[in-house]
C-alpha positions as CSV (number, residue, x, y, z in Angstrom):
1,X,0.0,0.0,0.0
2,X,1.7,3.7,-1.0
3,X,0.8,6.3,-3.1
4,X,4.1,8.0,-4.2
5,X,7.7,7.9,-2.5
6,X,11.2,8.8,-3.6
7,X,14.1,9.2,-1.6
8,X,16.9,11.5,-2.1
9,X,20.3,9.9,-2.5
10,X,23.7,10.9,-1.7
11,X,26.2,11.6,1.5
12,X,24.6,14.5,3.3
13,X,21.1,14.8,1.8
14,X,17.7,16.1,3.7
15,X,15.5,12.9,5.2
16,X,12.8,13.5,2.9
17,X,10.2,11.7,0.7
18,X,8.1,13.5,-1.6
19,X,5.1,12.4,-4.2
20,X,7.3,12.2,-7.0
21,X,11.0,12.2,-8.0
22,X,14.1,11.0,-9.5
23,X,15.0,7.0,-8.5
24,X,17.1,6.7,-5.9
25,X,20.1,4.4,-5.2
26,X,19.3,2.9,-2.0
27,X,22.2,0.9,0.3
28,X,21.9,-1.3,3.4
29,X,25.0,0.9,5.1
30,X,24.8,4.7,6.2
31,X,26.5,7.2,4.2
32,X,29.0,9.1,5.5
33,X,27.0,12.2,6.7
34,X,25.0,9.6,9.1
35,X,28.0,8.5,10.6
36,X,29.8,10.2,13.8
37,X,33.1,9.9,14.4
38,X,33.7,6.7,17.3
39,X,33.9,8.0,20.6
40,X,36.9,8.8,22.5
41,X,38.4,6.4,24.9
42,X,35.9,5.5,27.9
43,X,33.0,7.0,26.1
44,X,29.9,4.5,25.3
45,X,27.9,5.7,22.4
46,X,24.1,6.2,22.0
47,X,22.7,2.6,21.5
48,X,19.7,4.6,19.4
49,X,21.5,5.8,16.3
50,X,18.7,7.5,14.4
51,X,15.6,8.8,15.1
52,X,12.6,9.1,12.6
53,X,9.2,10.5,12.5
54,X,6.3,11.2,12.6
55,X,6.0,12.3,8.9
56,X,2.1,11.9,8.1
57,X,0.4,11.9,5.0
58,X,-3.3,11.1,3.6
59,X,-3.8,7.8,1.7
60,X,-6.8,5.7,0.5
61,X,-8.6,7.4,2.8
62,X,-6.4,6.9,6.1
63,X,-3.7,9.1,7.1
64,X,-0.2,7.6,7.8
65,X,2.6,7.7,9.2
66,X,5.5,6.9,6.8
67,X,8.6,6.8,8.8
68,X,11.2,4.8,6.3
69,X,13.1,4.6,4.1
70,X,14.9,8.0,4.9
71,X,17.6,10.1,3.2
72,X,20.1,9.4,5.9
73,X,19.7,5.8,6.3
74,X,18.0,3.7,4.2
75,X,17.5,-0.2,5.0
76,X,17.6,-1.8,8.4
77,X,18.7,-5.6,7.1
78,X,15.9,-5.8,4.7
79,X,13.3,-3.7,5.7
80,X,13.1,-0.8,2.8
81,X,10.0,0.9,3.9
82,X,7.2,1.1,6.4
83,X,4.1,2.7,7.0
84,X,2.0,3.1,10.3
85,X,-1.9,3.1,9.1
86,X,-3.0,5.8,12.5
87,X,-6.4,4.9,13.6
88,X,-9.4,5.6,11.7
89,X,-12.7,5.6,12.3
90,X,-14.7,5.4,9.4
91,X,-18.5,6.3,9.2
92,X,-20.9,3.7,7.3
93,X,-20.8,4.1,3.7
94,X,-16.6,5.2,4.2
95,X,-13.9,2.8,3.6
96,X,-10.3,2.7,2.9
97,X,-9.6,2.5,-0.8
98,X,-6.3,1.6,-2.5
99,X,-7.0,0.8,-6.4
100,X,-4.5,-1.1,-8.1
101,X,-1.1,-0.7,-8.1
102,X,2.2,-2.4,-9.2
103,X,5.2,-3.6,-7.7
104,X,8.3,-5.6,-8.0
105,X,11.3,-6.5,-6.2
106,X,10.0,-6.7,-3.2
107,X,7.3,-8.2,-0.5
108,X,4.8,-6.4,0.7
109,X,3.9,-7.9,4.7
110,X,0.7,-6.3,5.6
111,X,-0.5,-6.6,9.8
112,X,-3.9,-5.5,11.2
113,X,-4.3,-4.1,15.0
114,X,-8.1,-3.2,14.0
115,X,-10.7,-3.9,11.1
116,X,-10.5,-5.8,7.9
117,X,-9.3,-5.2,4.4
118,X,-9.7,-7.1,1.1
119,X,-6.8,-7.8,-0.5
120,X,-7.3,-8.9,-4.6
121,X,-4.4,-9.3,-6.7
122,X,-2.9,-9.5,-10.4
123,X,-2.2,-13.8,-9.8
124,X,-5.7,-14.1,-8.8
125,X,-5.3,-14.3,-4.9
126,X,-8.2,-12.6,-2.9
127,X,-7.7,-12.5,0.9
128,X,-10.0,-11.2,3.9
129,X,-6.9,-9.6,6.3
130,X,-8.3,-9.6,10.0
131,X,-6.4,-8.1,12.9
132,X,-3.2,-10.7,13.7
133,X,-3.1,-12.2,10.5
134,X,0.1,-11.9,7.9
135,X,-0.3,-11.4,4.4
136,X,2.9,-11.5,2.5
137,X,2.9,-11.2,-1.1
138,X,5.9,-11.2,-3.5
139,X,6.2,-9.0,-6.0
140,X,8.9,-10.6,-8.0
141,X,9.2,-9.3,-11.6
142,X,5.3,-8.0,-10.8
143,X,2.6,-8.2,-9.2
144,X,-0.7,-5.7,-9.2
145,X,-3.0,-5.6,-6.2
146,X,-5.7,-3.8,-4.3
147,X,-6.7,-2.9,-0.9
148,X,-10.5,-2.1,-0.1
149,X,-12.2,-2.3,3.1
150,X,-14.7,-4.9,2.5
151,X,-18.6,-4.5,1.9
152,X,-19.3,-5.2,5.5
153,X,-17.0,-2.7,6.9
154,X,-18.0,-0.5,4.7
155,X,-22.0,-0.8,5.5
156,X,-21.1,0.3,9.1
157,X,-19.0,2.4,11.6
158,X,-15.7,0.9,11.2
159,X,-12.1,1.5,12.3
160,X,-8.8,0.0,10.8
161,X,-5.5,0.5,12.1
162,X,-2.2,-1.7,11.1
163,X,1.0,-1.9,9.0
164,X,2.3,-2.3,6.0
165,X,6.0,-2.8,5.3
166,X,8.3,-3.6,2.5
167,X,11.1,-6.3,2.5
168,X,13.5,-5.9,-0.5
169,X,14.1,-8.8,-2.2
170,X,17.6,-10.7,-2.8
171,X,19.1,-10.2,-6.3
172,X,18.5,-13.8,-6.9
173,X,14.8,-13.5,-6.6
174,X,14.2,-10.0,-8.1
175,X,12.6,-11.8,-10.9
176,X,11.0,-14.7,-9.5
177,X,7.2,-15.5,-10.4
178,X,5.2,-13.9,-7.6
179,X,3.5,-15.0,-5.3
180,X,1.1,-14.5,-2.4
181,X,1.0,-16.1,1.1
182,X,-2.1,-15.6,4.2
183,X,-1.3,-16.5,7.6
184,X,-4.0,-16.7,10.4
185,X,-3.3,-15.5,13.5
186,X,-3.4,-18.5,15.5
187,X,-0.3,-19.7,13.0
188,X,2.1,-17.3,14.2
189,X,4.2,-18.4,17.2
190,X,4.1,-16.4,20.7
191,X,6.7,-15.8,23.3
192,X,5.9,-15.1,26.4
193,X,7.9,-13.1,28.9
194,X,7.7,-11.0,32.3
195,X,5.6,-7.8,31.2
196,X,6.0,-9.0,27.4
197,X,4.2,-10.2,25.0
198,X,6.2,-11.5,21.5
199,X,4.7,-12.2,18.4
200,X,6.8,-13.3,15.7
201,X,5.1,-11.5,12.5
202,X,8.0,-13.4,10.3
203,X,11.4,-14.4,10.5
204,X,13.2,-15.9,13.7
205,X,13.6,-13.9,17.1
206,X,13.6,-14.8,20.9
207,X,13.5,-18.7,20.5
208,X,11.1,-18.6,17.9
209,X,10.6,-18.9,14.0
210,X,7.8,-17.8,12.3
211,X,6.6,-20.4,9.0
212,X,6.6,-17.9,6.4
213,X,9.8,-18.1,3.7
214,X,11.2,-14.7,4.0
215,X,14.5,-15.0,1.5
216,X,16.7,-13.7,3.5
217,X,17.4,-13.5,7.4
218,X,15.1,-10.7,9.2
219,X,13.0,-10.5,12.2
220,X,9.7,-9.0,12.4
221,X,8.1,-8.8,15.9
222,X,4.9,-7.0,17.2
223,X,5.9,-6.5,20.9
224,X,3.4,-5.4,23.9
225,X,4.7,-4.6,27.1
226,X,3.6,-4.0,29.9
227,X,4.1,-0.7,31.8
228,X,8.0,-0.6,33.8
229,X,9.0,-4.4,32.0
230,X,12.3,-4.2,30.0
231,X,13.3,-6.3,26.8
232,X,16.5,-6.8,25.4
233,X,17.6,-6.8,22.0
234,X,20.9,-8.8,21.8
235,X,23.5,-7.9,19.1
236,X,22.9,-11.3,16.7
237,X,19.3,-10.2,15.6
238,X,21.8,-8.0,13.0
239,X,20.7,-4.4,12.2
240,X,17.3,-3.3,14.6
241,X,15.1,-1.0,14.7
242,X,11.5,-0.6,17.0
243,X,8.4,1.7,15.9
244,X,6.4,2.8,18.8
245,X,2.6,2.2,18.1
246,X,1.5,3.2,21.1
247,X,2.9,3.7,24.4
248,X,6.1,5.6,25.3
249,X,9.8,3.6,26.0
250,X,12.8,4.7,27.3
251,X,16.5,3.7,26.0
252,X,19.3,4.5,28.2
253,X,17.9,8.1,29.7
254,X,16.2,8.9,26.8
255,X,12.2,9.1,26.3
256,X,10.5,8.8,23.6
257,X,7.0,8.6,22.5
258,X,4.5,6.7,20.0
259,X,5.4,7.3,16.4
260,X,8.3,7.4,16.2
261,X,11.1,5.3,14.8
262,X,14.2,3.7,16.5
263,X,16.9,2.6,14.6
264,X,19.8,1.2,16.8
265,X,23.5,1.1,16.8
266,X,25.1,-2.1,15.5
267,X,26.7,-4.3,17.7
268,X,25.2,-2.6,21.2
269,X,23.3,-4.6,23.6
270,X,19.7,-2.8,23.7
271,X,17.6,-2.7,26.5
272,X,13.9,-0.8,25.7
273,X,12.0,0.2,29.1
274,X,8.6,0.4,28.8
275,X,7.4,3.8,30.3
276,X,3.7,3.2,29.8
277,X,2.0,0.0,28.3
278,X,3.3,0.0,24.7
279,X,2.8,-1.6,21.8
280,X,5.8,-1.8,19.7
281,X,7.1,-3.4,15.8
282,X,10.5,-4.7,16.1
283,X,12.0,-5.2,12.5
284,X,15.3,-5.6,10.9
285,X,18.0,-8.9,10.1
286,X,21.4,-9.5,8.6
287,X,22.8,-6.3,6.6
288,X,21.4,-6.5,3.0
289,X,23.2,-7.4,-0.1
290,X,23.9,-4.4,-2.0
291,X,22.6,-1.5,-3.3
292,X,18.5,-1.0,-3.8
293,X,16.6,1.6,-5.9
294,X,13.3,2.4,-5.1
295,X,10.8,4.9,-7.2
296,X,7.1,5.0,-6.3
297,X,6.3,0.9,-5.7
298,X,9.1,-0.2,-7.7
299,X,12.4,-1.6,-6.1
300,X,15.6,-3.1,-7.6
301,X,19.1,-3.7,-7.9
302,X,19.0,-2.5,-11.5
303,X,17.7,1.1,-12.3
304,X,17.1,0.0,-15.7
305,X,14.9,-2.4,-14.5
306,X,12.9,0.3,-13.1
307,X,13.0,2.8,-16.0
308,X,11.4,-0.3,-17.7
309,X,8.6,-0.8,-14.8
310,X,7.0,2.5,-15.6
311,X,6.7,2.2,-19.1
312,X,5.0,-1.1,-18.8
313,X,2.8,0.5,-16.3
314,X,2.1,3.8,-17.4
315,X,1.4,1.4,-21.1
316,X,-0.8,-0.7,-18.9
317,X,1.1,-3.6,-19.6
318,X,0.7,-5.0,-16.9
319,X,-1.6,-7.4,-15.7
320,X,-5.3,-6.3,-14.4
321,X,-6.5,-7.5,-10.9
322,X,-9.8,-9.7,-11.4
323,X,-12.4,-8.2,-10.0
324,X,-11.1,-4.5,-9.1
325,X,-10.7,-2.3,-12.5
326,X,-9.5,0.5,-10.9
327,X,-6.0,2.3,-11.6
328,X,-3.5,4.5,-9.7
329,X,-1.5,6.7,-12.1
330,X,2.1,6.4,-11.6
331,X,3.5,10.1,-10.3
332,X,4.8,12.1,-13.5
């Protein structure tokens, strides 16, 4: 789900993303402006390395909050973009309405908190998403799909509230067939621990693997803790980062509040406090490959690859979602 993003590349740039732009050359590292010089002898660094948001925006008849990718750092192993979906609630006859879009080189992991969406897609796959559930589809070479709240929602007072994030895909699999994969809630594994509650969305974390074939190694936790509990996040998850979806934490004497976006220093032990009872999403992995560019719904090692993408699109070469004939223009 995203209407239009660019990111500016190069050492030193604004964080920004804007409705339309150039493509950007996107890399798992930070560039040098991101990058402090190491501390002098005896000093310990900040554990939180970069701190992002909010940054709202309307969309499809929600507002969210679209805290990555930024200018200064750009993938967190690899996690390339993520958007908070803020509460709504939606009178009857109002609904959330994404028409079809394209995208390829990368997965799209969609998460509920509240309400229900209908996802349709270009391979033919339409899925009911409820609160808890996973749907993770793989763009590959390209996929089209839709997000609509469904009739029912829509014939009533409604609210939705969830995630959707992006996973880049490894070179290898860039052009794979894609593919699309539903989860129920009572599929994904749970880890329980003083004041926390761990739900492993995808990927392995605290013990526990989820079932879904990610491609490459990430984590992807919703977290709810309870008000004064602690959790650590060891070094060997890789790069991390925590969203704050409700609830305020505090990392070594520093507070911060609900939407906004940690992204931690590699290598440091992290310990999160809960200041309040929060609800968190924990994401990141093992440092990415290599270099990504990403241009509206489009991401790829190749930046010919994407020049390509929006001709087909804007030529409607693409193929049509069954059942949903609507179209989002690509941004000029």
């Amino acid at each position: 789900m995203q209407d239009n993003v660019s990111v500016n590349g190069g050492s030193g740039q604004t964080a920004s993303t804007r409705d339309a732009g150039e493509t950007a050359s996107v890399t798992g590292g930070r560039d040098a402006a991101s990058v402090p010089d190491a501390p002098p002898p005896g000093d310990v660094p900040d554990p939180v390395e970069l701190v992002v948001g909010p940054r709202h925006r309307p969309l499809g008849g929600l507002t969210v909050n679209r805290v990555w990718p930024t200018a200064r750092r750009r993938l967190v192993g690899p996690f390339i973009f993520f958007d908070h979906m803020l509460p709504a609630e939606l009178e009857p006859g109002r609904g959330v309405d994404v028409p079809p879009h394209p995208h390829i080189g990368l997965a799209t992991v969609t998460y509920l908190f509240e309400g229900e969406m209908l996802h349709r897609d270009s391979i033919g796959c339409e899925q009911i998403i409820r609160p808890g559930e996973l749907n993770w589809m793989s763009a590959g070479s390209g996929i089209v799909h839709s997000e609509r709240s469904t009739d029912a929602e829509r014939a009533r007072a409604s609210r939705v509230h969830g995630i959707q994030s992006w996973v880049a895909l490894p070179r290898e699999h860039e052009l794979s067939a894609p593919s699309f994969v539903y989860y129920p809630a009572d599929k994904l594994p749970v880890v329980e621990r003083s004041g926390a509650r761990l739900k492993l969305v995808a990927g392995s974390a605290f013990g526990a693997s989820a079932g879904i074939e990610t491609l490459s190694d990430l984590f992807y936790v919703e977290a709810d803790l309870a008000a004064g509990s602690t959790l650590t996040l060891g070094p060997e998850l890789g790069e991390r980062a925590a969203y704050i979806v409700a609830g305020s934490v505090q990392v070594e004497h520093a507070h911060y509040e609900s939407g906004k976006l940690l992204v931690f220093r590699d290598g440091c032990g992290i310990e999160i406090c809960a200041g309040s009872d929060a609800k968190l999403m924990l994401f990141g992995g093992a440092p990415f490959e290599g270099p990504r560019h990403i241009w509206w719904n489009f991401v790829s090692s190749s930046a010919e690859r994407i020049e390509a993408a929006k001709r087909d699109w804007n030529a409607r070469r693409f193929p049509a979602v069954p059942g949903d004939d609507g179209y989002m223009p690509a941004p000029e």
